[in-house]
N, C-alpha and C positions, 0 to 999 in steps of 0.2 A: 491451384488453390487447395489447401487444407480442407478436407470435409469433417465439420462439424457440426454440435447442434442445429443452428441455424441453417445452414445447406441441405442439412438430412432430413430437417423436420423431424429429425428425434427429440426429445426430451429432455431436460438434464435431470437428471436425479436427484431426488429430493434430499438424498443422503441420510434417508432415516431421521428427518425432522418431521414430515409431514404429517399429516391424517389422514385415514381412510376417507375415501369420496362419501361415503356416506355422512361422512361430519362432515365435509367442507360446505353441505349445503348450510349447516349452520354456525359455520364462524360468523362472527362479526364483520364489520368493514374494516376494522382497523386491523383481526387478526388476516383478512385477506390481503388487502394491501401490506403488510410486516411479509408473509406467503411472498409474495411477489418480489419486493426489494430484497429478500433473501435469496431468491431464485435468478435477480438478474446481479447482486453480489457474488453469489459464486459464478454465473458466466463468467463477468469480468474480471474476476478474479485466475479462471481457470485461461481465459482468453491468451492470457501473453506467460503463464506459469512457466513453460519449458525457456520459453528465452533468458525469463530473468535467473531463474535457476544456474544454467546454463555460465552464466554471466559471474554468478554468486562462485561457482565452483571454479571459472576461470582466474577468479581475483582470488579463491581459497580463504571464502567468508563463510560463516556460518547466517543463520538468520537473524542472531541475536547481535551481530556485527551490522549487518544489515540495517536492521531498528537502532542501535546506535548512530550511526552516519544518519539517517532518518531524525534524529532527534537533535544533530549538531546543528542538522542542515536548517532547520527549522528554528533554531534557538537565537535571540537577537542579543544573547548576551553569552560568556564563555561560560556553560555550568560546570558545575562539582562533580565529581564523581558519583555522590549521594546524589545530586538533584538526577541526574542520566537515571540512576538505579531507581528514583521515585518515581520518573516520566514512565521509564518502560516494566514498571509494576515487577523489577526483580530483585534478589540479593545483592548486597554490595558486593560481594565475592564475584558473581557471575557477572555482574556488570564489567568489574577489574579485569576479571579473565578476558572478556569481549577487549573492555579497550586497550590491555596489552598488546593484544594480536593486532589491533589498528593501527597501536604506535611502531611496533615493529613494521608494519608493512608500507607505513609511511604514509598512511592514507587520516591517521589524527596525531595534534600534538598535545603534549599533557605539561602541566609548568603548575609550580607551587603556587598557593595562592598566596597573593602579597599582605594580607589581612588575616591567614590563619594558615600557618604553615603545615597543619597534617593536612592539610583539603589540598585538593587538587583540582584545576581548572581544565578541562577537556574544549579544543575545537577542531574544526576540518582544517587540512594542512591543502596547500595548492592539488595536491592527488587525489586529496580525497573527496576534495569540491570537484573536480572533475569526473570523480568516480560516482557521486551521486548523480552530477549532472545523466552521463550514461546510460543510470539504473532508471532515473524521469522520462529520460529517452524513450529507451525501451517498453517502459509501459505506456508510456506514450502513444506510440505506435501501435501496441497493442489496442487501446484504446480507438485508436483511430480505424483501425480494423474489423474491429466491430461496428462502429457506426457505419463504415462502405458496406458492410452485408445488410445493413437493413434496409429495405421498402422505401420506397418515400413518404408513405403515410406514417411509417413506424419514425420513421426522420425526423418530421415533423412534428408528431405527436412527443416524441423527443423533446425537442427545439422547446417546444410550450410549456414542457415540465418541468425546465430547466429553468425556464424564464419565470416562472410562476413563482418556482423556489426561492428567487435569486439567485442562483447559483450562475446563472449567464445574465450579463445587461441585452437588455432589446437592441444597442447599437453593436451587437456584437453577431445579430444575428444574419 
């Protein structure tokens, strides 16, 4: 097993977002609680990083490729090249660059739009639904990873924040 935060009972770094202890006596609840969902966002963010990286540079994606396939995957209709470029808050230009390299790699396909011929319609091609699939996988796992290293009290304490949220049904539990 990997030694990390959690195993070492080290810390994770705040990364230069925090306060001095001496104001943490006086945040708020809500800035301590925002403290904390950002401290267990970047665990689980940090949690599975090297695999999915790893992953990204095996298939010769950049991240902005990545957020693309992210955004197909997710789309219940084929978008535009504009609408991608609005979803992932970039230039049309860098968007175009991103979804060239996907069509090339065979992982999206791009076809005129039948209603407006400068538009272009972007979706996942059979590889590239597989290639998402993979990338879910994996942080998946990561995911799952973290949860075996915690306590059973932290589990559980878990379990209820999740259910609380709605983010898990009670039949799920």
């Amino acid at each position: 097993m990997q030694a990390n935060a959690s195993t070492t009972g080290a810390r994770l770094p705040d990364q230069g977002c925090s306060r001095s202890a001496t104001a943490t006596a006086t945040l708020s609840e809500e800035a301590l609680l925002a403290r904390g969902l950002g401290r267990l966002l970047t665990r689980l963010l940090q949690e599975g990083q090297s695999q999915l990286l790893a992953y990204a540079d095996r298939l010769e994606l950049s991240l902005t490729q990545i957020k693309c396939l992210g955004v197909l995957a997710a789309s219940t209709t084929e978008p535009s090249l504009k609408e991608v470029s609005e979803r992932l808050g970039l230039s049309l230009a860098a968007t175009s660059r991103a979804a060239d390299g996907l069509v090339r790699r065979g992982l999206v396909e791009r076809e005129e739009d039948p209603g407006d011929r400068r538009a272009r319609r972007l979706r996942l091609s059979s590889a590239g639904a597989r290639a998402w699939q993979e990338f879910c996988g994996l942080r998946q796992a990561s995911l799952e990873r973290y949860v075996r290293e915690l306590r059973p009290p932290e589990r559980e304490a878990l379990r209820e924040a999740l259910v609380a949220l709605g983010l898990i049904g009670k039949e799920e539990e």
